[in-house]
C-alpha positions, 0 to 999 in steps of 0.5 A: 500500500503506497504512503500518503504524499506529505502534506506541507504544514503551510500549504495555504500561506504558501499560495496566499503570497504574492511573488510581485510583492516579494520582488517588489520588496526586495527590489526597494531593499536593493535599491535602499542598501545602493543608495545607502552605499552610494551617499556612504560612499559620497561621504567618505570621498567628502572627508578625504578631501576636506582631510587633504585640504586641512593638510595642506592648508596646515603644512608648514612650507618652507619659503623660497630661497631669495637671490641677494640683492647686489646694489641699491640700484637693483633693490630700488628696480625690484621696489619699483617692478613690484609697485607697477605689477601691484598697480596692473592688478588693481587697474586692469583687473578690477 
């Protein structure tokens, strides 16, 4: 005499869920974890930077080395040179 087929504990629960609701669940579930991976990792390249920029603005550099001046005639031209180059500045840029 064969066996009785096994009978599942839940058969009704089974057929009552919706596929296109299970997909469409873990469809938002996806799409929450990306974008909640995206923005982490637009945060993380935010810090990086602001890192990079705090060291930068906080090293210390060292100056460049300054050419000694020869003569009082070359200190004068450089005195002068600067003062028409900050002058193109002011009236040509504003």
């Amino acid at each position: 005499m064969p066996s009785p087929p096994p009978t599942q504990p839940h058969s009704l629960e089974i057929k009552d869920v919706n596929p296109v609701e299970t997909d469409s669940e873990q469809n938002k579930h996806a799409y929450s974890v990306a974008l909640a991976s995206a923005v982490a990792a637009e945060a993380a390249a935010v810090a990086a930077q602001a890192a990079a920029e705090v060291v930068r603005l906080t090293a210390v550099t060292t100056p460049a080395p300054k050419m000694p001046v020869s003569s009082r005639e070359e200190l004068a031209a450089t005195k002068i040179q600067t003062a028409f180059r900050g002058y193109l500045v002011i009236h040509l840029h504003l």
